[in-house]
Biopython code that builds the backbone (N, CA, C, O; Angstrom):
import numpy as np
from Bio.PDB.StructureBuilder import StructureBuilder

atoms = [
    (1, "UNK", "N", (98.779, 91.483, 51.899)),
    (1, "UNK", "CA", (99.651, 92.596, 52.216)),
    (1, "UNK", "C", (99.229, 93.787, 51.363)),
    (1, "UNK", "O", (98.724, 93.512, 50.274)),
    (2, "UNK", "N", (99.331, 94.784, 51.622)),
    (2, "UNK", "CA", (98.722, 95.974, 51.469)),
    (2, "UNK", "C", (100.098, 97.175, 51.540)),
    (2, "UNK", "O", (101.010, 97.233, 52.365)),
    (3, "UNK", "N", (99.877, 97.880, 50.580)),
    (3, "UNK", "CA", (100.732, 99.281, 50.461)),
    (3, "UNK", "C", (100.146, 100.202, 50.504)),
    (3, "UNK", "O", (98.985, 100.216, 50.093)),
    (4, "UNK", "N", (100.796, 101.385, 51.060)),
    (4, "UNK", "CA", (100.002, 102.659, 51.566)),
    (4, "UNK", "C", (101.036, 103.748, 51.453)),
    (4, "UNK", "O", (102.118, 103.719, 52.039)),
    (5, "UNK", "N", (100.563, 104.856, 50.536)),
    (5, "UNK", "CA", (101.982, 106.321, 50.732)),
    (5, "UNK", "C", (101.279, 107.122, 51.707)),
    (5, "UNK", "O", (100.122, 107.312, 52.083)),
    (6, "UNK", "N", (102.575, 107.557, 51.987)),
    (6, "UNK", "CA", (102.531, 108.261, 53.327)),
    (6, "UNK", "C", (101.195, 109.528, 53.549)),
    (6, "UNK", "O", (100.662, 109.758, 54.634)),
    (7, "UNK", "N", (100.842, 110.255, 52.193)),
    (7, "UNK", "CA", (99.834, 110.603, 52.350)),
    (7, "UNK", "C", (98.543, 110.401, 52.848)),
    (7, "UNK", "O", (97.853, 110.954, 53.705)),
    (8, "UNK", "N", (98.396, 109.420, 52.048)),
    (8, "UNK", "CA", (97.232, 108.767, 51.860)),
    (8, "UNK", "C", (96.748, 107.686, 53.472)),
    (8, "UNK", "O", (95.646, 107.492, 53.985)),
    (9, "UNK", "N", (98.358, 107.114, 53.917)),
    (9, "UNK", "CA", (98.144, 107.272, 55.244)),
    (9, "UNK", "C", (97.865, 108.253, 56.635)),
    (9, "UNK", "O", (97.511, 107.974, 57.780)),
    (10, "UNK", "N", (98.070, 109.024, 56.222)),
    (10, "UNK", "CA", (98.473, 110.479, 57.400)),
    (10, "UNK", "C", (96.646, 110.430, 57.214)),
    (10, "UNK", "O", (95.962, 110.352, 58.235)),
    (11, "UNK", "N", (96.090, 110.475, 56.053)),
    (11, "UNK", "CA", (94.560, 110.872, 56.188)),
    (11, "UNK", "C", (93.703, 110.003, 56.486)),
    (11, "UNK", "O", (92.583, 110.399, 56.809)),
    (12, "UNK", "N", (94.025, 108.417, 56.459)),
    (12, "UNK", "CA", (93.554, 107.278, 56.553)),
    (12, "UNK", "C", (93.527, 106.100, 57.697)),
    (12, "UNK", "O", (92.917, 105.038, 57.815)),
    (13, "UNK", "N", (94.515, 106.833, 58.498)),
    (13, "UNK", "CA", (95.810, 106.596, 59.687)),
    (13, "UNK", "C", (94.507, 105.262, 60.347)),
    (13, "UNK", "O", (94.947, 104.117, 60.244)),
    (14, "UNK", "N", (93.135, 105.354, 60.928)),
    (14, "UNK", "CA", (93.112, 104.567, 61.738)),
    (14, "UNK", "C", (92.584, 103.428, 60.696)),
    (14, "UNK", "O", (92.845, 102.253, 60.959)),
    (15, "UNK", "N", (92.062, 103.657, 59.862)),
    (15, "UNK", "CA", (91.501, 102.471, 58.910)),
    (15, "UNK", "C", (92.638, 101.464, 58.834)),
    (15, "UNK", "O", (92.409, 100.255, 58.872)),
    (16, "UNK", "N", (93.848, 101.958, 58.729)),
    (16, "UNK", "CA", (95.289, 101.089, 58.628)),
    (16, "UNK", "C", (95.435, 100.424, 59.670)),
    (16, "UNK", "O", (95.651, 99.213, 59.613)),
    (17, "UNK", "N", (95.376, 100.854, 60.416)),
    (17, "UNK", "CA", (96.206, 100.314, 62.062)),
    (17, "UNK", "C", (94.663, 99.340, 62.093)),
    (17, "UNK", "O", (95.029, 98.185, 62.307)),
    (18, "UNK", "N", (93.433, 99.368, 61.989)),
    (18, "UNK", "CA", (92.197, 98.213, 62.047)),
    (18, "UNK", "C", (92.516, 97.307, 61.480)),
    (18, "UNK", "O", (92.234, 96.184, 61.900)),
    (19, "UNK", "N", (93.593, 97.607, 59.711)),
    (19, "UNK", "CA", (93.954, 96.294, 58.519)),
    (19, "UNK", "C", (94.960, 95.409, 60.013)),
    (19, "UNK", "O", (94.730, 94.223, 60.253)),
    (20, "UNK", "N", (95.782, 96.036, 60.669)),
    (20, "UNK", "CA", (96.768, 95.453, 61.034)),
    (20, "UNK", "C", (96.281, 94.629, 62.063)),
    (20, "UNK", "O", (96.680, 93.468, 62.155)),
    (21, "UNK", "N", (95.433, 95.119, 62.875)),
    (21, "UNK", "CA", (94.910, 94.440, 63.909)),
    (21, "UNK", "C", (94.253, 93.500, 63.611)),
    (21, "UNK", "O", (94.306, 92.564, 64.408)),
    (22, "UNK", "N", (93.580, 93.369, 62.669)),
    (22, "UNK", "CA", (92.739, 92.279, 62.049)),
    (22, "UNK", "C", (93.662, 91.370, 61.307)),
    (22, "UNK", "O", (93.065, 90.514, 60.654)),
    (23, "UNK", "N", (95.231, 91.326, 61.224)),
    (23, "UNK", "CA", (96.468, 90.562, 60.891)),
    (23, "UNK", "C", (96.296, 90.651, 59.578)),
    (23, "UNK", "O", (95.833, 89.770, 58.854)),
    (24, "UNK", "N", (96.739, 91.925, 59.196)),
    (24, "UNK", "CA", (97.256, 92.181, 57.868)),
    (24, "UNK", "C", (98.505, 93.112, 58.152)),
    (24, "UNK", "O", (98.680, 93.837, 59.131)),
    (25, "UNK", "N", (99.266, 92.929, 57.144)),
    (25, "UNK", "CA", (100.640, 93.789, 56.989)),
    (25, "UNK", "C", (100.755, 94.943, 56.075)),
    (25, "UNK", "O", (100.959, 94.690, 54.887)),
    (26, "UNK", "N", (100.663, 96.064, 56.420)),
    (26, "UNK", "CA", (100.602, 97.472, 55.553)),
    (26, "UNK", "C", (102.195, 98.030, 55.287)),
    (26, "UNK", "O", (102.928, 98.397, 56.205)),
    (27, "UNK", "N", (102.503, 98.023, 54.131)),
    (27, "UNK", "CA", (103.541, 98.531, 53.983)),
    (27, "UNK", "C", (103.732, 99.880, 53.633)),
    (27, "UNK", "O", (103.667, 99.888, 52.404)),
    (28, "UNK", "N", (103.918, 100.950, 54.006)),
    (28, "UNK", "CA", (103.962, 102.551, 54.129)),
    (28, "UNK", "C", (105.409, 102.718, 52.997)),
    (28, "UNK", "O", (106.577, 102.329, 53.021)),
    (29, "UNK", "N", (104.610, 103.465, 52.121)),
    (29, "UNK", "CA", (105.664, 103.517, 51.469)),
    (29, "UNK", "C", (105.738, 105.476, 51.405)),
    (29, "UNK", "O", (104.877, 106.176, 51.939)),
    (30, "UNK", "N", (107.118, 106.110, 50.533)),
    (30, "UNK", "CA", (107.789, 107.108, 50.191)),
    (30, "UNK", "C", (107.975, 107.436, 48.741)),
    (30, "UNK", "O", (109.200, 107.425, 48.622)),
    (31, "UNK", "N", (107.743, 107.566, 48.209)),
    (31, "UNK", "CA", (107.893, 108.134, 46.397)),
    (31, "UNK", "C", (108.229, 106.755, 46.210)),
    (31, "UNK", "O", (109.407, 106.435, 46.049)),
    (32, "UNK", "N", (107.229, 105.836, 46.217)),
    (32, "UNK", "CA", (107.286, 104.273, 45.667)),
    (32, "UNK", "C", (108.803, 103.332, 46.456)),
    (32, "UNK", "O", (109.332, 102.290, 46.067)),
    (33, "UNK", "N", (109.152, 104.220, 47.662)),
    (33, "UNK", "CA", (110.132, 103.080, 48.634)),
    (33, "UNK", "C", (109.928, 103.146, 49.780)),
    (33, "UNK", "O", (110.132, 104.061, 50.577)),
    (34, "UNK", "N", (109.366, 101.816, 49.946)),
    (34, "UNK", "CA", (109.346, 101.032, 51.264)),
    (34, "UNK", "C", (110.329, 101.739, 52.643)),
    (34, "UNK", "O", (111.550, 101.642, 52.767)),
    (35, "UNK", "N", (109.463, 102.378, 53.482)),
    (35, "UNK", "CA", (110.104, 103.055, 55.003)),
    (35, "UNK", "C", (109.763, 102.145, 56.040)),
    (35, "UNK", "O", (110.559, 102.096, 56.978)),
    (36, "UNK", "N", (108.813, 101.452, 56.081)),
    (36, "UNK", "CA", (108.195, 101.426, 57.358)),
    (36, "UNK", "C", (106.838, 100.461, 56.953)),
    (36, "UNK", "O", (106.249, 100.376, 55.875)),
    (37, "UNK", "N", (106.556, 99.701, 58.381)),
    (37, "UNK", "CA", (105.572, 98.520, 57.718)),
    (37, "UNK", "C", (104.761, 98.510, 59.481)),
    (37, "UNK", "O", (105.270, 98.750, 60.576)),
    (38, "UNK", "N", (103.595, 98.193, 59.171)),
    (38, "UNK", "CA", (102.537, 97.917, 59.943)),
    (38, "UNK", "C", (102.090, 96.993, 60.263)),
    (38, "UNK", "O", (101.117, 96.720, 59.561)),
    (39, "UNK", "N", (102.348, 96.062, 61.255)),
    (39, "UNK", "CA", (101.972, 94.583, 61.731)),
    (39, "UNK", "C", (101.314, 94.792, 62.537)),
    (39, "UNK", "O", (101.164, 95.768, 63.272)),
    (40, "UNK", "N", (100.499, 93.124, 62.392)),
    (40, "UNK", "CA", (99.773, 92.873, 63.550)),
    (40, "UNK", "C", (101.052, 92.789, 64.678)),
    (40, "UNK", "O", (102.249, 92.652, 64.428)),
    (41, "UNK", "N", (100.395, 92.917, 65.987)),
    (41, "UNK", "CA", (100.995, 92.494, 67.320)),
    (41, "UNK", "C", (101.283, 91.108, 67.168)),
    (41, "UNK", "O", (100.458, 90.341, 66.672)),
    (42, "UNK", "N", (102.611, 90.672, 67.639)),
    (42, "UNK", "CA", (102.905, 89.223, 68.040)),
    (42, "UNK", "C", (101.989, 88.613, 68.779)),
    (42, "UNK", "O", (101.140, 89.322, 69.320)),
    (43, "UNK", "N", (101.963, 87.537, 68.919)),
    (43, "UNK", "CA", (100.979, 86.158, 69.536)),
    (43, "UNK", "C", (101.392, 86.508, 71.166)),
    (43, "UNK", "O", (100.512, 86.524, 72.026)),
    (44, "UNK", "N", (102.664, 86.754, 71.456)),
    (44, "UNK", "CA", (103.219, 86.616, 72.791)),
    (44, "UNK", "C", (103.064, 88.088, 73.637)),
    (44, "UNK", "O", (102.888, 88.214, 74.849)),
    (45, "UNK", "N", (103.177, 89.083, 72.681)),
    (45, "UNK", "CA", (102.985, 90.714, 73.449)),
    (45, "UNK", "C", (101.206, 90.521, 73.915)),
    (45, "UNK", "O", (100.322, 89.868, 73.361)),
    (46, "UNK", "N", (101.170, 91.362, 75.117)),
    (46, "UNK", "CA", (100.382, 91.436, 76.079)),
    (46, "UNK", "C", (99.528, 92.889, 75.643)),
    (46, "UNK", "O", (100.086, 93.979, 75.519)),
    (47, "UNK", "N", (97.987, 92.636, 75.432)),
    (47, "UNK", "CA", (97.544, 93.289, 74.984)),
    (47, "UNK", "C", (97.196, 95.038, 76.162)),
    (47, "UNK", "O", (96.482, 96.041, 76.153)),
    (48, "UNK", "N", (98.202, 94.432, 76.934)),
    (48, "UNK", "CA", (97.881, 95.640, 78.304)),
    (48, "UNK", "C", (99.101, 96.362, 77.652)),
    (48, "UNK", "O", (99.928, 95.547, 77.241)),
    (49, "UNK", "N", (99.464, 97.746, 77.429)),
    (49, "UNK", "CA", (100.467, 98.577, 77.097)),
    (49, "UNK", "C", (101.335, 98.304, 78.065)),
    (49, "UNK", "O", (102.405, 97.785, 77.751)),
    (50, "UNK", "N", (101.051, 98.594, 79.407)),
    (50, "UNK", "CA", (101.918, 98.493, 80.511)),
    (50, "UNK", "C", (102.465, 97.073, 80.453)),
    (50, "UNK", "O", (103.646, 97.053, 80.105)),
    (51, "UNK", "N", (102.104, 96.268, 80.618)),
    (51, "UNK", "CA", (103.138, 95.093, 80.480)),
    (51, "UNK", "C", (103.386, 94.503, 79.412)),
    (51, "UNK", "O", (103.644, 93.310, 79.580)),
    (52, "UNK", "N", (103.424, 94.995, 77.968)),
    (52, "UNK", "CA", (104.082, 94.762, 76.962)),
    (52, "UNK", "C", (105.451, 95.923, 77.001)),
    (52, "UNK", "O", (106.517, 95.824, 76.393)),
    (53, "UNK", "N", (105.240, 96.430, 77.431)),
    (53, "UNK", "CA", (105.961, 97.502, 77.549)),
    (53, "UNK", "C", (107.054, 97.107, 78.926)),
    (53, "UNK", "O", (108.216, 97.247, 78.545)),
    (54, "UNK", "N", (107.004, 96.813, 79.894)),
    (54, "UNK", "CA", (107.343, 96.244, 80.757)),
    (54, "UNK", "C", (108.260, 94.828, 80.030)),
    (54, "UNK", "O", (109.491, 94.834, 80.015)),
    (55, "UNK", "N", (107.612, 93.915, 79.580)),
    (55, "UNK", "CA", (108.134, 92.821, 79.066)),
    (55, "UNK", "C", (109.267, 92.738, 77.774)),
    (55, "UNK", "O", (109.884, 91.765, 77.339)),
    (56, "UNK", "N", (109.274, 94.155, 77.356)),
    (56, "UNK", "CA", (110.067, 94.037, 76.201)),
    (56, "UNK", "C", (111.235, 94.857, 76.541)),
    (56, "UNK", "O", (112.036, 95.185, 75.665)),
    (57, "UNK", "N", (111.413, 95.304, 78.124)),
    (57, "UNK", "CA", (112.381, 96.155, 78.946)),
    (57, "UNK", "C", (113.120, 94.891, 79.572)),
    (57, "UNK", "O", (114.294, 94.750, 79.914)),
    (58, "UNK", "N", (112.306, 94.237, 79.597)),
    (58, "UNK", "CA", (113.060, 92.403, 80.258)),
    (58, "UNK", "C", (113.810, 91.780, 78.921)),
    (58, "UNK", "O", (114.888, 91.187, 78.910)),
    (59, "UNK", "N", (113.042, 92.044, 77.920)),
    (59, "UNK", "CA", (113.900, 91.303, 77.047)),
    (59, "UNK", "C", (115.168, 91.663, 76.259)),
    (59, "UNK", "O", (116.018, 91.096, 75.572)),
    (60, "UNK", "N", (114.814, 93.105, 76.782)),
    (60, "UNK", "CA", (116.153, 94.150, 76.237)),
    (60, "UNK", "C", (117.147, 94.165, 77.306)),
    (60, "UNK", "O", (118.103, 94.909, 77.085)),
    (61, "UNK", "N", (117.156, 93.582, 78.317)),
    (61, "UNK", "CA", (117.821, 93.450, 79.631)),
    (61, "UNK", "C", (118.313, 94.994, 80.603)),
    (61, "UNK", "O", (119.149, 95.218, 81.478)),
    (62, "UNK", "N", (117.272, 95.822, 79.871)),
    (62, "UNK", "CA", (116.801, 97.223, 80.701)),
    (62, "UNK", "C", (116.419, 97.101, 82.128)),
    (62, "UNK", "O", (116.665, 97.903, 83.029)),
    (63, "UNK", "N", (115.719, 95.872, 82.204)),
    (63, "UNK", "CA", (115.512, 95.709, 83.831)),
    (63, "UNK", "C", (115.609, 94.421, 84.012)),
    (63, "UNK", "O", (115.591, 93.756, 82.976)),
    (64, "UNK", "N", (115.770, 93.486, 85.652)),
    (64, "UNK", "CA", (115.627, 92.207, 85.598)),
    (64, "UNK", "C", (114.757, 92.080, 86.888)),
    (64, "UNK", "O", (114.793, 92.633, 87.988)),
    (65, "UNK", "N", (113.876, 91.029, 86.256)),
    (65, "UNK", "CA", (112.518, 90.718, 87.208)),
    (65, "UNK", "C", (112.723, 90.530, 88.709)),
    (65, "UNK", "O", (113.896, 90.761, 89.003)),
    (66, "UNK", "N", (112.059, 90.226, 89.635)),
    (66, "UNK", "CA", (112.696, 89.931, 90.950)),
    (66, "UNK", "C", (112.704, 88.469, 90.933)),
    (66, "UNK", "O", (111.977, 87.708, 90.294)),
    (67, "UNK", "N", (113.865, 88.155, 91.929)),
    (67, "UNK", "CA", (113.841, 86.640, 91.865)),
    (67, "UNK", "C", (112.502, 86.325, 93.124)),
    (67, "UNK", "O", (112.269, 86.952, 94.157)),
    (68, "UNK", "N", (111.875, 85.250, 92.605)),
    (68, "UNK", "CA", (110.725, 84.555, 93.565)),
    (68, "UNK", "C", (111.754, 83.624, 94.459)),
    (68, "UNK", "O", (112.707, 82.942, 94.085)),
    (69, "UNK", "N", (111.405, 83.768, 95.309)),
    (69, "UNK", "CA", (112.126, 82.542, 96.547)),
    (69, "UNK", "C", (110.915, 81.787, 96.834)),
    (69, "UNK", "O", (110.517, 81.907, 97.993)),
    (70, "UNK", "N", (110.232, 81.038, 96.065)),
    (70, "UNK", "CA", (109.423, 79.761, 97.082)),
    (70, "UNK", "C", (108.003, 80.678, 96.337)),
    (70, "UNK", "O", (107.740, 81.615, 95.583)),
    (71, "UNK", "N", (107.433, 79.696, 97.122)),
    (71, "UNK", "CA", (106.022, 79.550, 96.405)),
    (71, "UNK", "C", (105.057, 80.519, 97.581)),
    (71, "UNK", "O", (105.876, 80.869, 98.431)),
    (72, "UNK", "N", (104.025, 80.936, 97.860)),
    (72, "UNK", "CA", (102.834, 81.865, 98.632)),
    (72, "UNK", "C", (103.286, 83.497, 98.625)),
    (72, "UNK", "O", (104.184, 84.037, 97.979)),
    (73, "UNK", "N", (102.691, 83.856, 99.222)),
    (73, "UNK", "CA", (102.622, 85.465, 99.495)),
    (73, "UNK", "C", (104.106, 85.373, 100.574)),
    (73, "UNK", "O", (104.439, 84.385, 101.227)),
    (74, "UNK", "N", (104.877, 86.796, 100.508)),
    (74, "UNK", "CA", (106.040, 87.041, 101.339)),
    (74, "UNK", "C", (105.909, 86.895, 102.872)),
    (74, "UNK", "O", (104.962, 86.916, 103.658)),
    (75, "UNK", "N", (106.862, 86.785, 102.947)),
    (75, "UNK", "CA", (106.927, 86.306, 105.277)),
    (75, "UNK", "C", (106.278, 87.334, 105.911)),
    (75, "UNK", "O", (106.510, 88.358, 105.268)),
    (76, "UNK", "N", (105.563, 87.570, 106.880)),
    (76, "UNK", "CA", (105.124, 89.233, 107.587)),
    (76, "UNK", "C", (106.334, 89.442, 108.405)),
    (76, "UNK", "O", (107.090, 88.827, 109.157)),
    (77, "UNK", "N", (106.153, 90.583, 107.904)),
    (77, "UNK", "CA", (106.868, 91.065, 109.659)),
    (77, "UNK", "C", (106.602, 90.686, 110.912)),
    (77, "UNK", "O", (105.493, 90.359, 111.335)),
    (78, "UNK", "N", (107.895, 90.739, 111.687)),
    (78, "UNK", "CA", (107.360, 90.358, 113.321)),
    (78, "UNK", "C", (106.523, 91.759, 113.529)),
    (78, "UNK", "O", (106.254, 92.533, 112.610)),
    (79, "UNK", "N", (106.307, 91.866, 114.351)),
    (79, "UNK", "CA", (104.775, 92.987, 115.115)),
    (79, "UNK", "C", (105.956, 94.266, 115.619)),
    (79, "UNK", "O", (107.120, 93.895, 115.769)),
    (80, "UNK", "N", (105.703, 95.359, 115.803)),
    (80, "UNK", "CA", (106.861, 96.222, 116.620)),
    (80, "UNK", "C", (106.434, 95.615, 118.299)),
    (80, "UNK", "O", (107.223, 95.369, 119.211)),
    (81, "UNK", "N", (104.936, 95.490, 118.302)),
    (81, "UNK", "CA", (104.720, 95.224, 120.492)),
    (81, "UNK", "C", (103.387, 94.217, 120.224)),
    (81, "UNK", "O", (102.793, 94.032, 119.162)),
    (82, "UNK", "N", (103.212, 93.831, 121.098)),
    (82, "UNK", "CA", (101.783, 93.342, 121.333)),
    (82, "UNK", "C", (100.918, 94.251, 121.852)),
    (82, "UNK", "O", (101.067, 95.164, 122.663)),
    (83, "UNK", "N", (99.767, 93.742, 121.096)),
    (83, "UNK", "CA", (98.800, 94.204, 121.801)),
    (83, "UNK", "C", (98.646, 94.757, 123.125)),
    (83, "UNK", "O", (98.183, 95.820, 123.541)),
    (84, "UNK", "N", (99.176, 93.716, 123.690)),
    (84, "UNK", "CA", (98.874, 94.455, 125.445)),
    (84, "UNK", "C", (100.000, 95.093, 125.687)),
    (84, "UNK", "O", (100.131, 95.449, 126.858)),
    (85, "UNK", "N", (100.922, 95.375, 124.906)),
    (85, "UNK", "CA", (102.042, 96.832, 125.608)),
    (85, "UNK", "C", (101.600, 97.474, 124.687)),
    (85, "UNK", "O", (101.982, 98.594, 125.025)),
    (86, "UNK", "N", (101.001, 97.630, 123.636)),
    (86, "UNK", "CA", (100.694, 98.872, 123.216)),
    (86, "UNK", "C", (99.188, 99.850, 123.619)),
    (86, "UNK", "O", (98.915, 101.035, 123.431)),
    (87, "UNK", "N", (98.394, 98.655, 124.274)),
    (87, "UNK", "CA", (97.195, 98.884, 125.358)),
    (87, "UNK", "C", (97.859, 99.721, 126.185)),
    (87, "UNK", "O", (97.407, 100.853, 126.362)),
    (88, "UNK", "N", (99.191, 99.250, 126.905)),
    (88, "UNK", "CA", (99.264, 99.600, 127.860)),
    (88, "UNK", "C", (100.108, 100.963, 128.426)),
    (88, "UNK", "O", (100.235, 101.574, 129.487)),
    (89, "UNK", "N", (100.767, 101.068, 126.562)),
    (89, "UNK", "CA", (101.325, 102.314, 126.071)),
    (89, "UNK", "C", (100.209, 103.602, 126.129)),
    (89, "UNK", "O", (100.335, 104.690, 126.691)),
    (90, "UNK", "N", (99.454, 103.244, 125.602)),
    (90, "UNK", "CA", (98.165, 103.876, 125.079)),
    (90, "UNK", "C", (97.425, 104.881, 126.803)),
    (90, "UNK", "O", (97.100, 106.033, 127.090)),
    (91, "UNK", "N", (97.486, 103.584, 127.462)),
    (91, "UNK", "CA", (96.987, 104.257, 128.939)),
    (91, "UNK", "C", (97.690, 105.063, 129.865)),
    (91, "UNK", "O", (97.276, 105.814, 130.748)),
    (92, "UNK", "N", (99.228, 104.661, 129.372)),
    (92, "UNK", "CA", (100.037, 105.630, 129.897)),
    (92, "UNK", "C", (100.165, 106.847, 129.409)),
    (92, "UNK", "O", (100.577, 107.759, 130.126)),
    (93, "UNK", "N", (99.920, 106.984, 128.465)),
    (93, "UNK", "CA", (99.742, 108.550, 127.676)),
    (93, "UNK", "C", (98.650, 109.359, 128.062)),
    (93, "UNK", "O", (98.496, 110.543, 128.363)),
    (94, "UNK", "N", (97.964, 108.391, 127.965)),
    (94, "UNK", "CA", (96.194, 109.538, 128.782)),
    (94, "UNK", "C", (96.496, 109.593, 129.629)),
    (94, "UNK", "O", (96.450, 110.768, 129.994)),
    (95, "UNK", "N", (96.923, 108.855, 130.486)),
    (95, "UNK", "CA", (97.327, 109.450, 132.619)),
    (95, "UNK", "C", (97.536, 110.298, 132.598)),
    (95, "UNK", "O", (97.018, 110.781, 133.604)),
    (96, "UNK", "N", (98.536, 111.779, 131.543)),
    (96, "UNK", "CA", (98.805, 112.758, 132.164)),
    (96, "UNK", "C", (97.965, 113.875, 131.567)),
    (96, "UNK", "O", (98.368, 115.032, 131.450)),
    (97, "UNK", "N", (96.798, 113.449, 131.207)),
    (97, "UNK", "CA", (96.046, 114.582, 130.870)),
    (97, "UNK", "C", (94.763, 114.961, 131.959)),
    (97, "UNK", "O", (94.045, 115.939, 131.749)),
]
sb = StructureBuilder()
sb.init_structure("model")
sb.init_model(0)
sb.init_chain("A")
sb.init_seg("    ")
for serial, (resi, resn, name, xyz) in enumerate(atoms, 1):
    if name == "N":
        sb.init_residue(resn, " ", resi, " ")
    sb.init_atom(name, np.array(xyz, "f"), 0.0, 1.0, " ", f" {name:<3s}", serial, name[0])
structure = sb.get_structure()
């Protein structure tokens, strides 16, 4: 574990955030008191922003996931016509030109 004043961070800023990523803990300190601390990322957060970010809106109960009904890809839609009435749509429209 590692301490850092706020100066000395503001000028040093990414060398810190590399200690953390590499799973060390930086503690940012203020005229020798502890504000604020620098961790590695949890084991479980998702190294994509968007769905760590996403996932911690689920766990704050900000949003709730969709429920899955059953297992494959969703039902299709029925069709609006078949093929051959819309062939046959199609030919009726050119007739009056």
């Amino acid at each position: 574990m590692r301490s850092v004043g706020l100066k000395v961070l503001n000028n040093k800023l990414s060398e810190y955030v590399r200690l953390a990523a590499a799973g060390e803990t930086v503690l940012v300190t203020d005229r020798d008191r502890v504000v604020a601390e620098i961790v590695p990322p949890r084991a479980e957060r998702s190294p994509i922003l968007a769905d760590a970010l996403l996932a911690d809106a689920v766990r704050k109960g900000w949003l709730t996931p969709a429920a899955m009904s059953g297992a494959g890809p969703p039902p299709k839609p029925p069709p609006v016509m078949t093929l051959d009435e819309l062939l046959a749509e199609l030919d009726e429209d050119r007739s009056d030109r």
